[in-house]
N, C-alpha and C positions, 0 to 999 in steps of 0.2 A: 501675494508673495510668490515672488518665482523660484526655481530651482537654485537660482544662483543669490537669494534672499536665504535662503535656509541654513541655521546656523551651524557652524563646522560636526560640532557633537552630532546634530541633529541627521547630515549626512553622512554620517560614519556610521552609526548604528543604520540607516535605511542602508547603505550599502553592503553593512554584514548582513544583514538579513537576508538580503536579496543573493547575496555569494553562497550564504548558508544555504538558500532554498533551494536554487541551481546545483551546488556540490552535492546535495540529499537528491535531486532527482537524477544528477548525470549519475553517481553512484546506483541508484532503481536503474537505470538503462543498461548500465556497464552488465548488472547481474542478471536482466532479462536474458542477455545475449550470452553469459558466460555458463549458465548452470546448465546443468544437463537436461533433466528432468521437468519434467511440465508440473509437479508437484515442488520439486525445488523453486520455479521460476515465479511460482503464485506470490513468494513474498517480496521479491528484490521490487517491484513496481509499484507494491503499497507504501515504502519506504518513503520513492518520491513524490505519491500522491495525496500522504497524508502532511509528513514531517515535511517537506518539498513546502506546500503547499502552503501549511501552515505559515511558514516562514516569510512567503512572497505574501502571505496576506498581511500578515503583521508591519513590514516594512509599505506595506500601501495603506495602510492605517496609517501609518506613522509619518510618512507623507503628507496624504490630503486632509489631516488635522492641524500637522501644521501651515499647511497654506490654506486653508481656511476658515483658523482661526475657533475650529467648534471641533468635539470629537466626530470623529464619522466612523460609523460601528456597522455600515451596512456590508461590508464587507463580511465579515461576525456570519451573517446566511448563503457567505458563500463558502466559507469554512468549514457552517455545518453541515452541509450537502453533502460535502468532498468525504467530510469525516462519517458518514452516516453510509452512502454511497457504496466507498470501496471496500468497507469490509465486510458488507452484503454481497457485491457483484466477487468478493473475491470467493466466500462460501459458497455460493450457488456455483462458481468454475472449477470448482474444487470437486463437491459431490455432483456432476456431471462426467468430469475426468473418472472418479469412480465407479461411477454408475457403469460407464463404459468400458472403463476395463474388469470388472466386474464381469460384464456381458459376451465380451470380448476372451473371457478364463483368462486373461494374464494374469489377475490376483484372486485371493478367495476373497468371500464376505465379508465384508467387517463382524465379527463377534459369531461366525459360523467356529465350527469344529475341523479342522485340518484334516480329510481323509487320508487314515492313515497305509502307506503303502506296502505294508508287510504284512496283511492278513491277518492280525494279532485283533481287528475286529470281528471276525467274523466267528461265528457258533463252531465248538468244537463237534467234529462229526457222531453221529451217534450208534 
């Protein structure tokens, strides 16, 4: 079965899919480049890496089962890669980003105590 064998439904849904996955990842691109912040910008990329992704896999599913006549679900291990992947590599970019500004004093500790600047910690004289 060719492309041009595949029944009208059948290519309207492969082609929403593929529109979907595209518009979820140019949207992750749009935000990479729009946000300010390197903490802002960790999400807008998972967007179209996950949900993106997802999408283009499902439309290739839905595809090469139907022109081959049997499900094909090998796809299915490239989904969970994707899915399992970025939101490990997005954790470890995140507390790295910390780590360094951390090191760097721009921010305090996560879960330290804020020194405070008015001497209201220190011992009254004796």
């Amino acid at each position: 079965m060719s492309g041009a064998d595949l029944p009208l439904w059948a290519a309207v849904l492969i082609a929403a899919l593929v529109v979907i996955g595209s518009t979820l990842t140019l949207i992750g691109a749009f935000g990479l480049l729009s946000l300010r912040s390197f903490y802002d910008r960790l999400h807008a990329p998972a967007l179209g890496a996950s949900w993106g992704t997802g999408a283009v896999i499902l439309a290739s599913m839905a595809l090469f089962s139907l022109q081959g006549g049997a499900p094909q679900l090998h796809e299915i291990i490239i989904g969970v890669f994707v899915m399992v992947t970025t939101p490990v590599a997005t954790m470890i970019l995140g507390r790295a980003a910390l780590t360094r500004d951390v090191a760097d004093g721009l921010i305090a500790a996560p879960g330290s105590e804020p020194e405070s600047e008015t001497g209201d910690d220190q011992s009254p004289p004796a």
